[in-house]
C-alpha positions in Angstrom: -26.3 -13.9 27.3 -30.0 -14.2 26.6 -31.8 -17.4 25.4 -32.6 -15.2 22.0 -28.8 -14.5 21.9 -28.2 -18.3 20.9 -31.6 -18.5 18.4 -30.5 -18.6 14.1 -30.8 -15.4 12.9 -33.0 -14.7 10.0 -31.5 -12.6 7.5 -33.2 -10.8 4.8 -31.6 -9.6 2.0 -30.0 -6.0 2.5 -32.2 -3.1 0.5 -30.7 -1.3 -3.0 -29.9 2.2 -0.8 -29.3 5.1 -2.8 -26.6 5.9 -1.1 -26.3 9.7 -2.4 -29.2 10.3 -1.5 -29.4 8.4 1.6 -26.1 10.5 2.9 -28.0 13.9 1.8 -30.7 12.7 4.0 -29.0 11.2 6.9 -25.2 12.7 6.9 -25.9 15.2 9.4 -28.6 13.0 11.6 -26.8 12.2 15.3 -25.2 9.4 16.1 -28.4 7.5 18.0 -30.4 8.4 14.9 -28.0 7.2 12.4 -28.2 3.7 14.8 -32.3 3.5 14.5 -32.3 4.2 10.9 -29.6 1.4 11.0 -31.6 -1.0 12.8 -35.0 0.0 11.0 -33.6 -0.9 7.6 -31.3 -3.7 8.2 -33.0 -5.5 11.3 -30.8 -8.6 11.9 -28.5 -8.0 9.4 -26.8 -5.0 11.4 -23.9 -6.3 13.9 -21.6 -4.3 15.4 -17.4 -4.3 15.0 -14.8 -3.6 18.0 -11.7 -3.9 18.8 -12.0 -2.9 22.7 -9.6 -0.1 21.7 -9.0 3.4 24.1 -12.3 4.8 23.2 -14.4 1.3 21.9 -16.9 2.4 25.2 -18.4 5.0 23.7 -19.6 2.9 20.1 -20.2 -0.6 22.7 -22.6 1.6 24.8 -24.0 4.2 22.3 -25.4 1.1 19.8 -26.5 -0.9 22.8 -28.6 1.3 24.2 -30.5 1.0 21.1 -29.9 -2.3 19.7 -29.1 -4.4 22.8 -28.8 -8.0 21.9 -26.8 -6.9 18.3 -23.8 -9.1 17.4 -20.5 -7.5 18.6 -17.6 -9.1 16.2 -14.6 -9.0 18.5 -11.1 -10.2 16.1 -8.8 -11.5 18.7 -5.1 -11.6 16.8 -3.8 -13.2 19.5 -1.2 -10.7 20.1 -3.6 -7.9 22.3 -2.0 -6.3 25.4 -3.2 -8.0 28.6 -4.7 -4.8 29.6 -7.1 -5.2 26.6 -8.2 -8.9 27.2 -9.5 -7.3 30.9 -10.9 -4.3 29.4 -12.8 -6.6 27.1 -14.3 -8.8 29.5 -14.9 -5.7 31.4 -17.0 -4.1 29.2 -19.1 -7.4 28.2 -19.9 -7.9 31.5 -21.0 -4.5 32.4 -23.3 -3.7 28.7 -24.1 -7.7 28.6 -22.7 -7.3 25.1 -23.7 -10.1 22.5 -20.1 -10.9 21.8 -18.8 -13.0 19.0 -15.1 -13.4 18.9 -13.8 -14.4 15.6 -9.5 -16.0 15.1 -7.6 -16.6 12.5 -7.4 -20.4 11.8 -3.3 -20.1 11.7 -2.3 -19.9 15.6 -0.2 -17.1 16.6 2.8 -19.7 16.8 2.1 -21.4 13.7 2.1 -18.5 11.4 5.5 -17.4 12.9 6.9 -21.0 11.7 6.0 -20.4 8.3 5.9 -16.8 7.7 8.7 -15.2 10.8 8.0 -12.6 13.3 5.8 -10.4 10.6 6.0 -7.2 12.4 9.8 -7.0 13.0 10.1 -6.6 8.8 10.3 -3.6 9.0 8.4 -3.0 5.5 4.6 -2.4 4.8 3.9 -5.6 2.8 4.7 -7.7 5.9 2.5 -5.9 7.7 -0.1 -6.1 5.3 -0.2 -9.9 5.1 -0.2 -9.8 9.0 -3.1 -8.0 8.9 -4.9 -10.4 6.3 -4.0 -13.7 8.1 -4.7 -11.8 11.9 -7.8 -9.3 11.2 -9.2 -9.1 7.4 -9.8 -12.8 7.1 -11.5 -13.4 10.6 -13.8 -10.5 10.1 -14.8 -11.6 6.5 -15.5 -14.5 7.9 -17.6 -13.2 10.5 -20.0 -11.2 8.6 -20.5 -14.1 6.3 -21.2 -16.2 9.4 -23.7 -13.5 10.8 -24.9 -13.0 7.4 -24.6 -9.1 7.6 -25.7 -6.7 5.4 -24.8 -4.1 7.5 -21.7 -3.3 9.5 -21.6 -0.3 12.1 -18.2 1.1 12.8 -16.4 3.7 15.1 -14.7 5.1 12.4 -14.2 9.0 13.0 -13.0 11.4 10.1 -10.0 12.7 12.2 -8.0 9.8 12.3 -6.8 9.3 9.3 -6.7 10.4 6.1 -8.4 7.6 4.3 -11.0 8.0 6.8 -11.5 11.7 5.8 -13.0 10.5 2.8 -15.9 8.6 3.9 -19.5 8.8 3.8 -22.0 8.1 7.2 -23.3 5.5 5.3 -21.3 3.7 2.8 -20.2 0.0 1.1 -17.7 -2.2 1.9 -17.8 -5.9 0.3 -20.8 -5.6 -0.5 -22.8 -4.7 2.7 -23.7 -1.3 3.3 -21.2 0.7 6.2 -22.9 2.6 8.9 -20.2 5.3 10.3 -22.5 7.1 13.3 -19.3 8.9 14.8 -17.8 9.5 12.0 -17.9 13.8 12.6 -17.4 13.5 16.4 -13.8 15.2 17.8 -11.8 14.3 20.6 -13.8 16.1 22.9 -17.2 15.0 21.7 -15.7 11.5 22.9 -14.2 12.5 25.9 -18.1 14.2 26.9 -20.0 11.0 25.9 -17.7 8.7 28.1 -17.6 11.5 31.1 -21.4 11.5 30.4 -22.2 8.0 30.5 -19.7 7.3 33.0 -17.8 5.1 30.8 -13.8 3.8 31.0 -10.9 4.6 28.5 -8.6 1.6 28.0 -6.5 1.7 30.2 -3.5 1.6 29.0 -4.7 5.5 27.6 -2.9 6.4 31.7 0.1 5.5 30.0 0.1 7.6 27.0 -1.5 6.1 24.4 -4.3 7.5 22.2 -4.5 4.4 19.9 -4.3 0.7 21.0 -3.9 -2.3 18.6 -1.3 -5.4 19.1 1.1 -5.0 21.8 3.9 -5.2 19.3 2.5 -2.5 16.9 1.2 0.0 19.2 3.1 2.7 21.4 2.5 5.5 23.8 2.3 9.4 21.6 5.5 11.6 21.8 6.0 15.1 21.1 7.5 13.8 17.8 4.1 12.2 16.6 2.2 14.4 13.9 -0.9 12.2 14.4 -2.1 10.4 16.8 -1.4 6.8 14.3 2.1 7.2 14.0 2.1 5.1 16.8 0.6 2.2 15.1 2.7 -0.1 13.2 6.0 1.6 13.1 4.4 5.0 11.7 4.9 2.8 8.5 1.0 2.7 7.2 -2.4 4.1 9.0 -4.7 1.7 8.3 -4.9 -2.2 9.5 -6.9 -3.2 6.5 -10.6 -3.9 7.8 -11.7 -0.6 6.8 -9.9 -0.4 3.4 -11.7 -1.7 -0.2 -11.3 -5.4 -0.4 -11.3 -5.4 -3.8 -9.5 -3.7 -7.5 -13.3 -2.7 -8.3 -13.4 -0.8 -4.8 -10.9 0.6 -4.6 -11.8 2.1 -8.3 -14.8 3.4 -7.0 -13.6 4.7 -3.9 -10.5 6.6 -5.6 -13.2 8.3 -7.9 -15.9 9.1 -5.1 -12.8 10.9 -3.4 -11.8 13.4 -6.0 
């Protein structure tokens, strides 16, 4: 990591975007575009999310090559397959990525005390409040530590239907959402990595197509309609990062989606 890497950020306070017209302007920009315009508006307040899932190279590499010393928030639940702790440190090592890896405060072993083996439930409000003591709370945290007004994401509109109903540029929290990806397909990713000469995860040899915790995430069947039916039990789609975090978003978002 560079001397810079380790400097205090200064943050200046995000822009009023109008975001209609902002997505009229930019929605059909490519991906290293949207990126720029990104770094151009937001400067040090852009950082960049991962979870060193089976495609994460693609988003790692594509923003680095224009942004290379940008924070890359990294939540760690604790509970990642092996193969994705060495695919992580593989991939820092080869982009030199900036990366800040965020935990929840309550240790894997601790939180089992109090609250059980969340994910053996069976029932969507256990794994909701896994997902707020594991992954929302860490990355709020994160981007108020980084003081980021902008978050870029490798959200794609394919993966689920929430997802379907977002914007390139967006808000989340309050900070403006920069989705560069968001209109690729399967095969768009596939190209860039073949491309680039860039690795899957590697647990994708073994059949999977999405990777979270080892005990939420399985290989795709024949059975499997979509491709996150083999997250968390087919019970839910989402693991809460990218939903509102609040009754007023989730208001507005439920209205921009009609």
């Amino acid at each position: 990591m560079s001397d810079a890497a380790l400097l205090p950020r200064k943050t200046e306070a995000a822009p009023v975007l109008d975001l209609p017209a902002v997505n009229r302007d930019r929605g059909d920009a490519d991906a290293t575009s949207l990126v720029q315009w990104g770094h151009d508006t937001f400067g040090n307040g852009l950082v960049l999310s991962t979870s060193f899932g089976i495609q994460s190279a693609v988003m790692l590499h594509l923003v680095t090559q224009v942004v290379p010393n940008i924070p890359v928030v990294w939540v760690d639940t604790g509970y990642l397959p092996v193969e994705t702790y060495r695919f992580a440190d593989e991939l820092s090592s080869r982009l030199n990525l900036n990366l800040k890896v965020y935990q929840s405060p309550l240790s894997p072993a601790r939180m089992e005390a109090l609250h059980g083996r969340l994910w053996e439930q069976h029932d969507v409000e256990s794994f909701n409040r896994y997902d707020r003591i594991r992954k929302v709370e860490p990355m709020q945290r994160a981007l108020a530590d980084l003081q980021a007004t902008a978050w870029l994401t490798g959200l794609r509109s394919d993966q689920t239907d929430h997802r379907k109903s977002l914007d390139r540029v967006g808000q989340q929290g309050g900070r403006y959402k920069l989705l560069p990806i968001l209109q690729w397909t399967s095969k768009d990713v596939y190209d860039y990595l073949v491309t680039h000469d860039l690795p899957y995860h590697p647990l994708f040899d073994k059949g999977y197509v999405s990777v979270g915790d080892w005990h939420s995430s399985r290989p795709i069947t024949a059975d499997d309609d979509n491709e996150r039916d083999t997250r968390f039990k087919g019970l839910k789609q989402e693991c809460g990062l990218h939903l509102p975090q609040s009754p007023e978003e989730a208001a507005s978002l439920d209205s921009s989606s009609l």
